[in-house]
C-alpha positions as CSV (number, residue, x, y, z in Angstrom):
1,X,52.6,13.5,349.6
2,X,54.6,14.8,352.2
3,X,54.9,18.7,352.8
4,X,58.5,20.0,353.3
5,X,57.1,22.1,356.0
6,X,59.6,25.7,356.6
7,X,62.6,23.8,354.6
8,X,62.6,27.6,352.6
9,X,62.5,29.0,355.8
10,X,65.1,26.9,358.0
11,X,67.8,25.0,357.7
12,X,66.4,21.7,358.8
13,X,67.1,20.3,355.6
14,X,68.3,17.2,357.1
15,X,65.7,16.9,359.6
16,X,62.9,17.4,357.0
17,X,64.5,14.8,354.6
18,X,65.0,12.3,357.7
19,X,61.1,12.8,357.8
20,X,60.7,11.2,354.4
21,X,61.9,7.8,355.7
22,X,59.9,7.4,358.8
23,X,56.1,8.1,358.6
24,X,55.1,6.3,361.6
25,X,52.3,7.6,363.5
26,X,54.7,8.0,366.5
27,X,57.0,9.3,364.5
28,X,55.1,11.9,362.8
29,X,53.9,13.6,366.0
30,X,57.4,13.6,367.3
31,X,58.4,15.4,364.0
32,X,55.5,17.8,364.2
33,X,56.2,18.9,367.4
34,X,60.3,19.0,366.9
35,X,59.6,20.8,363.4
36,X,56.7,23.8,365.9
37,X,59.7,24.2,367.7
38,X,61.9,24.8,364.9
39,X,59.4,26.5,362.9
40,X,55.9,27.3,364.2
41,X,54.1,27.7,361.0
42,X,54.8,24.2,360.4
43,X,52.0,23.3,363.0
44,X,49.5,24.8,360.3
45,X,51.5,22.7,356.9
């Protein structure tokens, strides 16, 4: 279900698998904007 958005390209391992766990809605949009800082093609996953 969810995409592990840049985890080939960075090392936000962690983060990404933090992201597993929470799926809130706020949630969500505060990882999609921390993960198009990290990586900016995630903004297109």
């Amino acid at each position: 279900r969810y995409r592990k958005a840049g985890v080939t390209m960075c090392s936000d391992n962690e983060f990404d698998e933090f992201s597993h766990y929470c799926v809130d809605g706020e949630m969500v949009e505060a990882m999609k904007n921390a993960l198009a800082l990290v990586d900016p093609l995630a903004q297109s996953a």
